[in-house]
SEDRENLO-451295 format. One record per residue (C-alpha): residue number from 1; chain; x, y negated, z. Coordinates in nm, 4 decimals. Each point is the difference from the previous one (the first is absolute). Layout:
<atoms>
 panu lummi       c1       c2       c3
  NUM     A        X        Y        Z
...
</atoms>
This chain:
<atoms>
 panu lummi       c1       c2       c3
    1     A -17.2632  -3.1531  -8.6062
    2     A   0.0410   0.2760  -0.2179
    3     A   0.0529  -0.2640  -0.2975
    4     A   0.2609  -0.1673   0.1307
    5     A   0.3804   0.0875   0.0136
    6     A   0.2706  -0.1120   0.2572
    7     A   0.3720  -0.1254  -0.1150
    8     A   0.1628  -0.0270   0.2799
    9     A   0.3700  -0.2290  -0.1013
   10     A   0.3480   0.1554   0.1276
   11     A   0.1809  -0.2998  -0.0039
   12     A   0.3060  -0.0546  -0.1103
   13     A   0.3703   0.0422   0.1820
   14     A  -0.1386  -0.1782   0.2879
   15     A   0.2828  -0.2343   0.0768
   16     A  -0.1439  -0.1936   0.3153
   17     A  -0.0681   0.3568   0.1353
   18     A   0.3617   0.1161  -0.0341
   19     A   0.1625   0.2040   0.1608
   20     A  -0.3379   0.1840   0.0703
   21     A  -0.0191   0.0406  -0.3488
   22     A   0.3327   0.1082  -0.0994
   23     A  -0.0573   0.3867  -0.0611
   24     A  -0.4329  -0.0175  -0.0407
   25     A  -0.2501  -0.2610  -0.1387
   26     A  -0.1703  -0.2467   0.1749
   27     A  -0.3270   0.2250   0.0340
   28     A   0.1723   0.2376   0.1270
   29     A   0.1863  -0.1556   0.3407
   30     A  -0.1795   0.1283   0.3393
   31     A  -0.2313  -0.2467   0.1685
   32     A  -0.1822   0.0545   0.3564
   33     A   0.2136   0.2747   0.0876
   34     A  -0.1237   0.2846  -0.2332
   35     A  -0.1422  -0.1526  -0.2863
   36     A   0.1248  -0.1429  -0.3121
   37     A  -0.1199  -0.3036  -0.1781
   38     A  -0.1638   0.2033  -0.3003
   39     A  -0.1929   0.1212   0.2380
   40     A  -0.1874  -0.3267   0.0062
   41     A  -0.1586  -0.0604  -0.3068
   42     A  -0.0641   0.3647  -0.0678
   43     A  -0.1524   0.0799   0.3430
   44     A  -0.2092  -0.3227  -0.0882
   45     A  -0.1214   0.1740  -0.3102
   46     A  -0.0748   0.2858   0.1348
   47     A  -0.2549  -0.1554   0.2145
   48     A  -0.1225  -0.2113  -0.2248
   49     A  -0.1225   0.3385  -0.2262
   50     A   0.2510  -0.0645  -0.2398
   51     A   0.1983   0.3103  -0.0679
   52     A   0.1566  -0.0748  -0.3395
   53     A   0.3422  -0.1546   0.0674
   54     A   0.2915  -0.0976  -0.1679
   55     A   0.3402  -0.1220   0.1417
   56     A   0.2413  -0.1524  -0.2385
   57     A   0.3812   0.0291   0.1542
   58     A   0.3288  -0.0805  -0.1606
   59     A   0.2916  -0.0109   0.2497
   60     A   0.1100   0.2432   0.2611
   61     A  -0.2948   0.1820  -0.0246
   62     A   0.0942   0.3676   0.1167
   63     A  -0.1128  -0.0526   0.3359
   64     A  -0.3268  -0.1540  -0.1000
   65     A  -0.0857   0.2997  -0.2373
   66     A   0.0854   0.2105   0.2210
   67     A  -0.2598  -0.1525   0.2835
   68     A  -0.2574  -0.0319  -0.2537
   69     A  -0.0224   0.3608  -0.0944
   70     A   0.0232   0.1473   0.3380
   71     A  -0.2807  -0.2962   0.1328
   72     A  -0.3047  -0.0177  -0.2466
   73     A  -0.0866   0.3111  -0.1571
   74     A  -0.3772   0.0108  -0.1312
   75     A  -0.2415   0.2458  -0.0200
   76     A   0.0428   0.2178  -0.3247
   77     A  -0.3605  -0.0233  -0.0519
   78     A  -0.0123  -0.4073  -0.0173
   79     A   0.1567  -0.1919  -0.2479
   80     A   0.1915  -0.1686   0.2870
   81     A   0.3709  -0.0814  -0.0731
   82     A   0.2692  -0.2252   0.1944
   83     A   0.2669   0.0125  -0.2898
   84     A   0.3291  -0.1530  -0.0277
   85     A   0.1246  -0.1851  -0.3624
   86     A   0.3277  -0.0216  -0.0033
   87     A   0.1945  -0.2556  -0.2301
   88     A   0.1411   0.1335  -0.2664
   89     A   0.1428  -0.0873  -0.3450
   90     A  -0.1850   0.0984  -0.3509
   91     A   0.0418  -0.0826  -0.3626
   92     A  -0.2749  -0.2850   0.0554
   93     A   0.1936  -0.1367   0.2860
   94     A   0.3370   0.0696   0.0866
   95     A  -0.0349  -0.2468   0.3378
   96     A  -0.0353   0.0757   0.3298
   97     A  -0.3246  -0.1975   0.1822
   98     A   0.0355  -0.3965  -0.0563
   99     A  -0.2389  -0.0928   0.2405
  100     A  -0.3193   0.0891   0.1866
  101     A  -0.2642  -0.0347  -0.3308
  102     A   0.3027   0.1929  -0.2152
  103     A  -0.0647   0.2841   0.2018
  104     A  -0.3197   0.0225  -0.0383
  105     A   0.0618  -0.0823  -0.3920
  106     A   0.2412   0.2879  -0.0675
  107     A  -0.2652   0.2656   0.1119
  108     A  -0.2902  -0.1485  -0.2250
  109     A   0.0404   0.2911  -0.2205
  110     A  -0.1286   0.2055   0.3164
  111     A  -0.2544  -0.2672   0.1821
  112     A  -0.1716  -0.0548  -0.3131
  113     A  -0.0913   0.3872  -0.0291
  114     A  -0.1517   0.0070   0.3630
  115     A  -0.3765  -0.0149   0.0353
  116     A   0.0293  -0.2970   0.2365
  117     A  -0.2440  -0.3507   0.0337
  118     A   0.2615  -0.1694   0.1919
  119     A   0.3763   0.0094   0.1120
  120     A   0.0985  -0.1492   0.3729
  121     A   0.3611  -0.1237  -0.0042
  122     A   0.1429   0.0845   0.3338
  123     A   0.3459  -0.1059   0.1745
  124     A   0.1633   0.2792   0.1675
  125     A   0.1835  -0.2026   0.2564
  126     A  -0.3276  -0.1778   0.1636
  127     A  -0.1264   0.0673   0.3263
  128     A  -0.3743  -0.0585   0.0327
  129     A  -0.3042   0.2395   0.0634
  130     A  -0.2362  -0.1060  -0.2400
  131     A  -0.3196   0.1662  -0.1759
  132     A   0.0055  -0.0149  -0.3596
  133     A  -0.3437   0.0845  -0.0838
  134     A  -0.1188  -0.3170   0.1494
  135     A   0.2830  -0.1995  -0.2489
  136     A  -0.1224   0.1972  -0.2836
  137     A  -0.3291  -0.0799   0.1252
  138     A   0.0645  -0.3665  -0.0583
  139     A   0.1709   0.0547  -0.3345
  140     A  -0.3604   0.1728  -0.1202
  141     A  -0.2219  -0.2514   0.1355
  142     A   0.1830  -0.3108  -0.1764
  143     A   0.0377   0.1890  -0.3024
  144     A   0.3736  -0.0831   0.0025
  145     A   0.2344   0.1182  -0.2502
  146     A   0.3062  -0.0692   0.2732
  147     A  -0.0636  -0.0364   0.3606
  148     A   0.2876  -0.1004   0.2272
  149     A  -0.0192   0.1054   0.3934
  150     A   0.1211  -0.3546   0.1957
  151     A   0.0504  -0.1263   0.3316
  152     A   0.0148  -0.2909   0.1839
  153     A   0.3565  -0.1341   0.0495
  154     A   0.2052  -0.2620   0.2384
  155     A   0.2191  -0.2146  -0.1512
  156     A   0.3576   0.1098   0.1045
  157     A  -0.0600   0.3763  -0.2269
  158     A  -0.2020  -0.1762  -0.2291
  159     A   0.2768   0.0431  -0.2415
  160     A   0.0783   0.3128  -0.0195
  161     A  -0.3128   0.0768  -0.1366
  162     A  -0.2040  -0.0439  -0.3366
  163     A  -0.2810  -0.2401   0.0848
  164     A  -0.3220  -0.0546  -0.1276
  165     A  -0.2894  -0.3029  -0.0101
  166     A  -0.3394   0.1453  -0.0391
  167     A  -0.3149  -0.1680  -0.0663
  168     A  -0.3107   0.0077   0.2178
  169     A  -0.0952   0.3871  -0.1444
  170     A   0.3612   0.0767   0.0853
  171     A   0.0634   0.0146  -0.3644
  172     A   0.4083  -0.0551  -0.0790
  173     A   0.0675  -0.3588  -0.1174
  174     A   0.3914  -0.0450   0.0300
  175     A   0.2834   0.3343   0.0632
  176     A   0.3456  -0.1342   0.1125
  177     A   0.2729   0.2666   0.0848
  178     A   0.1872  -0.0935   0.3139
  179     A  -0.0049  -0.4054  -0.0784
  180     A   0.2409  -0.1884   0.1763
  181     A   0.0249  -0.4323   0.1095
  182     A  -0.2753  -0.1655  -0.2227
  183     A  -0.1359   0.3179  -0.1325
  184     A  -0.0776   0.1237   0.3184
  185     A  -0.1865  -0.3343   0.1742
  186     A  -0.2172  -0.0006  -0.3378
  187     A  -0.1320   0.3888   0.0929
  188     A  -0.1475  -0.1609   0.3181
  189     A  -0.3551   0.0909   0.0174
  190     A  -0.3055  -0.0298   0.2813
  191     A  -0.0351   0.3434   0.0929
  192     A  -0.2620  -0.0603   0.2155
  193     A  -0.2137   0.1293  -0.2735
  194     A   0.1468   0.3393   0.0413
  195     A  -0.1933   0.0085   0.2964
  196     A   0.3333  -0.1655   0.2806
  197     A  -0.1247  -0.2024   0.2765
  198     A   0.1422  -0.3601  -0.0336
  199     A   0.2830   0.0674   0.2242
  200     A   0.0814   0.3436  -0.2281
  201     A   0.0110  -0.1922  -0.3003
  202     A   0.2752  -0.2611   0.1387
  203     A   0.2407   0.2680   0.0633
  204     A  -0.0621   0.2476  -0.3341
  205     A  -0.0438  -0.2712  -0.2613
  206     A   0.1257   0.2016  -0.2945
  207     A  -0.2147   0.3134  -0.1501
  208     A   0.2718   0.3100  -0.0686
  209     A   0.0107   0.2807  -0.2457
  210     A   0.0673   0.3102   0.1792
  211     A   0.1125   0.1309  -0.2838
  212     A  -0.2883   0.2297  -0.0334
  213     A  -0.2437   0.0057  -0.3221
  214     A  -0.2463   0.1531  -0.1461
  215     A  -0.0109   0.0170  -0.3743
  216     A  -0.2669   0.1097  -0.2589
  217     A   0.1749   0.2506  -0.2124
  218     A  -0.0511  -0.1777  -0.3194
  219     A   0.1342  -0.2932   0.1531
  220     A   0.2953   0.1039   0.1198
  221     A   0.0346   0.2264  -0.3301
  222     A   0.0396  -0.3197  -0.1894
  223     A   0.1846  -0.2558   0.1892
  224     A   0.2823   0.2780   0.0033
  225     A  -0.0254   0.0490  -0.3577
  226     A  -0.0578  -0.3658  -0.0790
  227     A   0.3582  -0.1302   0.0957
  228     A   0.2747   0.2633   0.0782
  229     A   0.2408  -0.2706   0.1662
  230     A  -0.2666  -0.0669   0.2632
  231     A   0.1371   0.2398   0.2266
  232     A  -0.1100  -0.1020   0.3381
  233     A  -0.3664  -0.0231   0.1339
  234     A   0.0473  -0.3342   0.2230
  235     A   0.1758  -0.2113  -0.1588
  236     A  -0.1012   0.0955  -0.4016
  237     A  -0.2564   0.1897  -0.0222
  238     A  -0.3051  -0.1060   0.1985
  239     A   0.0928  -0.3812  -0.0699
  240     A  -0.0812   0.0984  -0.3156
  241     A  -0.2724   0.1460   0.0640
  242     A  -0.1688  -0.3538   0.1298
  243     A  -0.1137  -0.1181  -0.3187
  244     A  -0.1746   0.2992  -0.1601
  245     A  -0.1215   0.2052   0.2836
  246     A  -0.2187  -0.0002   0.3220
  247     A   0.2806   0.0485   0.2935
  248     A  -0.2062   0.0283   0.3083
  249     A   0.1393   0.0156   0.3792
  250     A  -0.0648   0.2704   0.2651
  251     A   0.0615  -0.1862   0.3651
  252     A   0.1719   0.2580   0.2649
  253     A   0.0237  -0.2040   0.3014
  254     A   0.1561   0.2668   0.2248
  255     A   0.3972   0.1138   0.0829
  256     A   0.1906   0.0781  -0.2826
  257     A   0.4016  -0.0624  -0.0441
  258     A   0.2157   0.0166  -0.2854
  259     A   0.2989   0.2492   0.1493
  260     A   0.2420  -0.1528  -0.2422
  261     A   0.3285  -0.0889   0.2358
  262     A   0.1458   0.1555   0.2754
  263     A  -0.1651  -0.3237   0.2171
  264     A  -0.3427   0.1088  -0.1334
  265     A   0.0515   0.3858   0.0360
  266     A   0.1462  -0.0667   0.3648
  267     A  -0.2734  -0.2016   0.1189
  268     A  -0.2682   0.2303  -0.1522
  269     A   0.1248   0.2866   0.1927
  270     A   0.0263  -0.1632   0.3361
  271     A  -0.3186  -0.1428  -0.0231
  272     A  -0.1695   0.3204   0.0377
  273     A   0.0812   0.0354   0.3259
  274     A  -0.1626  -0.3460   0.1176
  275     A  -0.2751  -0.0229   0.2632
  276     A  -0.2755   0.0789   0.0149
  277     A  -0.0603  -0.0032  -0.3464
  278     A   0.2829   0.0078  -0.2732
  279     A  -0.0887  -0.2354  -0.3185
  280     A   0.0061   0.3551  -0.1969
  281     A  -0.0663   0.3269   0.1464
  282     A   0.0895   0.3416  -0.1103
  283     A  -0.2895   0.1288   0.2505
  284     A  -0.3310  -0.0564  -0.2674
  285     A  -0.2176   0.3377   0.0185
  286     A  -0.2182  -0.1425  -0.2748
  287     A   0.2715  -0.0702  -0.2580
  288     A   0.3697   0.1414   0.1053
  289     A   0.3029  -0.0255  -0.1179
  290     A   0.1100   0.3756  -0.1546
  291     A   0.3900   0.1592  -0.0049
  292     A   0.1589   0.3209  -0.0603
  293     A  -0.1129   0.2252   0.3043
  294     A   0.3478   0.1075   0.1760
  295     A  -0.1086   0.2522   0.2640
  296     A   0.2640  -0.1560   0.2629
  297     A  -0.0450   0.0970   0.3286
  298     A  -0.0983  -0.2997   0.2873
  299     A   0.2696  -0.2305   0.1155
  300     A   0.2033   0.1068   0.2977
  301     A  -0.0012  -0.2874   0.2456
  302     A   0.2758   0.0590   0.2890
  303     A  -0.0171  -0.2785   0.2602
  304     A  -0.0317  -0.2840  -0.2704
  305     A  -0.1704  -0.3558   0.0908
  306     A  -0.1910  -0.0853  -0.3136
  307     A  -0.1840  -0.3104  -0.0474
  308     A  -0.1574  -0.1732  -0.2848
  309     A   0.0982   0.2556  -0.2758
  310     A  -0.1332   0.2865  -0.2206
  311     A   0.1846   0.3237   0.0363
  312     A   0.0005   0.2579  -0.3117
  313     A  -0.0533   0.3779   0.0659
  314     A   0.3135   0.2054  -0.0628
  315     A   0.2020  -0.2250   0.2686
  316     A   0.2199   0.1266   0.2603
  317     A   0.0847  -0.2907   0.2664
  318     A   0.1456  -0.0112   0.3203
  319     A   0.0887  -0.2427   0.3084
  320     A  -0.0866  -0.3138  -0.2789
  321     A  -0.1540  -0.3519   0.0505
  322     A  -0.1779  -0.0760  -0.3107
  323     A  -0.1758  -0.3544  -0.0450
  324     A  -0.2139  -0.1404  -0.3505
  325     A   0.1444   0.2565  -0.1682
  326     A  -0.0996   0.2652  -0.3026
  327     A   0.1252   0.3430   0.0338
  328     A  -0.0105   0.2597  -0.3395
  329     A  -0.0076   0.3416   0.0170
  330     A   0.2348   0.2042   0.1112
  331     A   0.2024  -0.3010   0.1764
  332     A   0.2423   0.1374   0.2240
  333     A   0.1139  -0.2289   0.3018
  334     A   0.2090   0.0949   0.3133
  335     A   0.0481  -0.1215   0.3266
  336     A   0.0534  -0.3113   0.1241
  337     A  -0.0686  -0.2039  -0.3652
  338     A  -0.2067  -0.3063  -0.0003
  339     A  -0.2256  -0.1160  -0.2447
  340     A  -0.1284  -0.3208  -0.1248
  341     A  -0.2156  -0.1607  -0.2507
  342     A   0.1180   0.2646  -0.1945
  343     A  -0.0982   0.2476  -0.3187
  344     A   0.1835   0.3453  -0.0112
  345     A  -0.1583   0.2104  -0.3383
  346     A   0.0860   0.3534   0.1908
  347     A   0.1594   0.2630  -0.1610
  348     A  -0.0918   0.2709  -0.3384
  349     A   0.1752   0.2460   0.1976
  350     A   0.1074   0.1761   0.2890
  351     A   0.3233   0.1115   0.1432
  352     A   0.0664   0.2722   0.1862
  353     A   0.2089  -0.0183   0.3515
  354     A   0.2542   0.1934  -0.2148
  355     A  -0.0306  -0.2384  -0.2542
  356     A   0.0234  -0.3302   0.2033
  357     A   0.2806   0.1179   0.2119
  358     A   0.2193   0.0428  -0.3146
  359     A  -0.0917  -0.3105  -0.1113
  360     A   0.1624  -0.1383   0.3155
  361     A   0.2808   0.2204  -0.0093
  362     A   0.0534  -0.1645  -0.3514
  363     A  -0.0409  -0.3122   0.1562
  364     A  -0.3257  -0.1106  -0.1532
  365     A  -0.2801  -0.0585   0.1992
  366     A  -0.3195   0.2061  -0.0483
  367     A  -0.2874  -0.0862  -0.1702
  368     A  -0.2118  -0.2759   0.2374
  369     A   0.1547  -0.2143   0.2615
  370     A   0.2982   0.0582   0.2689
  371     A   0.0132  -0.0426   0.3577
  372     A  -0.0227  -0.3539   0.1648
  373     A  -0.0495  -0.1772  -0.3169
  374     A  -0.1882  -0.3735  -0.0204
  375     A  -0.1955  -0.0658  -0.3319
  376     A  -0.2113  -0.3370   0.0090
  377     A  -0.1706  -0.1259  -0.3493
  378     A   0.1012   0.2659  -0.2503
  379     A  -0.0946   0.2323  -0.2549
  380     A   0.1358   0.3562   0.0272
  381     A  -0.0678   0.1755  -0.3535
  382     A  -0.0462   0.3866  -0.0182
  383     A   0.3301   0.2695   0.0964
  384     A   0.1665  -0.2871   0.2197
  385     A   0.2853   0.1147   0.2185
  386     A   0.0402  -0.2686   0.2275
  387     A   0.2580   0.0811   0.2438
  388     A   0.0627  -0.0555   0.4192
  389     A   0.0352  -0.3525   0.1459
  390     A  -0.1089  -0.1653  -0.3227
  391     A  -0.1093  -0.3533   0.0599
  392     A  -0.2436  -0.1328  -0.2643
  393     A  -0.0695  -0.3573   0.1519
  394     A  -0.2154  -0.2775  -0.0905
  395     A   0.2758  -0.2613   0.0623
  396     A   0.1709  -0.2421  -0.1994
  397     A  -0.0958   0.1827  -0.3464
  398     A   0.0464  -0.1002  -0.3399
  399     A  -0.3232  -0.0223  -0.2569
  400     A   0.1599   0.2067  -0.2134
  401     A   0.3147   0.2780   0.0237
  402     A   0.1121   0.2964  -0.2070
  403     A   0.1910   0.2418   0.1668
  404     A  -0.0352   0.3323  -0.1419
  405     A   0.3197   0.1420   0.0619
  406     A  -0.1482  -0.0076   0.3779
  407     A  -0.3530   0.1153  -0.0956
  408     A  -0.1620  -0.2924   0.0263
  409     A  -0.1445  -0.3804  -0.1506
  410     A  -0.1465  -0.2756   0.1234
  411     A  -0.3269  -0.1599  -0.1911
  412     A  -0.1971  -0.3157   0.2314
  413     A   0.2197   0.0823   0.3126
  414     A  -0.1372   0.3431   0.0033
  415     A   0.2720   0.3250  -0.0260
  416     A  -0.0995   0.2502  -0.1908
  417     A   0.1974   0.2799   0.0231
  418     A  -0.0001   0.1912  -0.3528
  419     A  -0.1507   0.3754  -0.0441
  420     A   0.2405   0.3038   0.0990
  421     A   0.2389  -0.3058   0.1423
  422     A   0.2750   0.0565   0.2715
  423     A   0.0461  -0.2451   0.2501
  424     A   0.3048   0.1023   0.2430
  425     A  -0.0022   0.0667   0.3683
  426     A   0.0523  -0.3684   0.1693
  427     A  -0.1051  -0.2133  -0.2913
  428     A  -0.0823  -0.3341   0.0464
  429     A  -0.2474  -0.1989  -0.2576
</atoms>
C-alpha cells in the first residue's frame, strides 16, 4: 500500500446539497452527529494502510481545510500525508476545475513526480466502509491498467449512475454514464454471475460505478495528457479507455450511499439509529471512522425520554421527548420540546448564561432550541437559534420552499433550517 496514492474528489458547489452547502463544501457538511463526510474516504484509507492522501477542493473550502489540518496529522517520521490541493489559476491554466478527471489533470505536474504504482480516485461525498487493499488486490491480480469498484443496482437508481457490462472475468465491455429510456434497458445484465441469488438478480439488474477507481499511474498519466477536453472520468474518460486498455471490475456488495441531496443525506443519518442493526454503523473497532478529537464533556440528560436516536457528547438537554432522531454536539434543547424523525448538527460553540440571556433581551433566541417547540422531519444545521413555541410540522408541505429571510428551505418535504438561522418565538412552518 505504500505504492499507491489516494485522491479523494471535493466536488463541486454541491447544488442538490444546498443550503448545507452554502458557506462549506460538500465534504465538509456533518454526518452522524460528529463526523463529517471527508471523514469517510480518509478514515477508509487509513485502514486500508494507505497514508498518502490527497484531497482536491475548489468551492467553499475554508471549513474543510480547516478540519483537515486539525484531523489527520502523521507521524513526522513516516512519509504519511493527508494534503489538501486547492484550485487555483496558473499561466498553463487560467481555469478553475472542469470536472472530476480535470482535477486530477491540473496537478499532473505534481502526481507525476510521486513515487507511486497506482492512484485510487475517491469521492468525498460517499458513505461506505470499505477495505481498499482487497480492491487493489483485485486490480494486481488481473493485471488491470483501470479497475472500477461496482455494485449491483435496482432499476429505479439505475440512472443515476455510470453502468457497466462485464464479461465472465469481470473484464469491462460497455461504460454508460447515467443512461436514460433505451440506453438504460440496453445496460440490463444477469448479475447472477456476480454471485446474486436468482431472486437478487431480479431486483439489482444493472451493475453501478461507485465512482471509485483504481488507476495505474502511467495510465492515468496519459489519458489526461492524451485529450485535454476530456475532462470528466465517467462519461469521457474511461469510455475511452474501452478500446485500448484492460478495465477490470472490483464487486463491493455491501452498504454504500451516494450523500448527494438533502433526501440522500437525510435518510443516511436517520438510518443509523435503526434496530438492531443500522445498514452502516459508526461502531466498527476493526476499521473506524476518525474526526477531530473535541474533548467535550458527556451530555447532560435532565428528565428527557429518548428513543431510537444517537446523542452527541457536548449536549445539554432537559424535560425532552426525542424519537429517530440524530443529535450533534453541543445541541442545546430545553424543556418541554419534542422531537421527531429529526437531524439537529449541534453547535461550534457555547454560550454563556450571560451570553444567552442577552440574546433574549435582544430578542433573539439562543443558540439551540426554545421552550415547547415541535420539530418533526427536519434538518437543523450548526449555530441554530430556534426560538419558543416553534412548530416545525410534517403537514401539508411543499417539495420544495425558499425562505431565507425566515431561516429556513424546504428540499423533498424536509425543512432545513440554514446554519446560524433565527427562527422567531411562535413560528409556524
Amino acid at each position: 500500500m505504500k505504492q499507491v496514492t489516494a485522491i479523494i474528489l471535493g466536488g463541486g458547489r454541491g447544488t442538490r446539497l444546498y443550503p448545507l452547502t452554502k458557506r462549506r463544501a460538500k465534504p465538509a457538511v456533518p454526518m452522524g452527529g460528529k463526523y463529517r463526510l471527508i471523514d469517510i474516504p480518509v478514515s477508509n484509507c487509513i485502514n486500508s494502510d494507505i497514508q498518502k492522501i490527497y484531497i482536491l477542493t475548489q468551492f467553499n473550502s475554508a471549513s474543510l481545510n480547516r478540519h483537515v489540518v486539525q484531523t489527520y496529522q502523521f507521524s513526522r517520521f513516516s512519509d504519511g500525508f493527508c494534503e489538501i490541493l486547492a484550485a487555483e489559476q496558473t499561466d498553463e491554466n487560467p481555469n478553475w476545475f472542469q470536472g472530476t478527471a480535470d482535477a486530477v489533470r491540473q496537478y499532473l505536474w505534481l502526481l507525476e513526480s510521486a513515487p507511486s504504482r497506482e492512484y485510487l480516485i475517491l469521492s468525498g461525498d460517499h458513505l461506505y466502509r470499505m477495505d481498499y487493499r482487497l480492491f487493489i488486490e483485485r486490480h494486481r491480480q488481473t493485471n488491470a491498467d483501470i479497475t472500477i469498484a461496482v455494485l449491483p443496482c435496482e432499476p429505479e437508481r439505475a440512472s443515476d449512475f455510470g453502468l457497466v457490462k462485464v464479461d465472465s472475468s469481470g473484464k469491462v465491455l460497455q461504460f454508460t454514464e447515467k443512461p436514460k429510456g433505451d440506453e438504460l434497458e440496453a445496460m440490463q445484465v444477469d448479475t447472477t454471475a456476480l454471485g446474486l441469488s436468482a431472486e437478487e438478480a431480479l431486483k439489482k439488474p444493472y451493475i453501478a460505478s461507485m465512482g471509485i477507481y483504481v488507476f495505474r499511474k502511467e495510465v492515468l498519466m496519459h489519458l489526461l495528457k492524451t485529450d485535454p477536453t476530456r475532462t470528466d472520468f465517467g462519461k469521457e474518460i474511461l469510455p475511452a479507455a474501452l478500446g485500448e486498455y484492460n478495465v477490470q471490475t472490483y464487486l463491493f456488495n455491501d452498504y454504500w450511499e451516494d450523500i448527494g441531496t438533502i433526501d440522500a443525506f437525510y435518510k443516511a443519518n436517520l438510518a443509523l439509529t435503526e434496530q438492531p442493526s443500522p445498514p452502516f454503523s459508526f461502531y466498527a473497532p476493526d476499521a473506524p471512522v476518525y474526526t477531530r478529537p473535541r474533548y467535550l464533556p458527556p451530555s447532560k440528560l435532565l428528565n428527557c425520554q429518548i428513543s431510537e436516536s444517537l446523542i452527541s457528547e457536548g449536549c445539554i438537554i432537559k424535560d425532552t421527548f426525542i424519537h429517530h432522531s440524530v443529535l450533534g454536539q453541543r445541541s442545546r434543547i430545553e424543556a418541554g420540546v419534542r422531537m421527531e424523525d429529526s437531524l439537529m448538527m449541534g453547535a461550534d460553540l457555547y454560550e454563556t448564561t450571560e451570553e444567552r440571556q442577552a440574546s433574549m433581551d435582544r430578542g433573539v433566541p439562543p443558540i439551540g432550541i426554545g421552550e415547547n417547540t415541535t420539530i418533526q422531519k427536519a434538518i437543523i444545521d450548526k449555530n441554530a437559534r430556534i426560538g419558543r413555541d416553534v412548530q416545525i410540522l410534517d403537514k401539508d408541505r411543499p417539495e420544495s420552499l425558499d425562505r431565507p429571510e425566515q431561516g429556513y428551505y424546504i428540499r423533498n418535504s424536509i425543512v432545513i433550517v440554514a446554519k446560524d438561522a433565527v427562527v422567531a418565538d411562535g413560528t409556524v412552518i
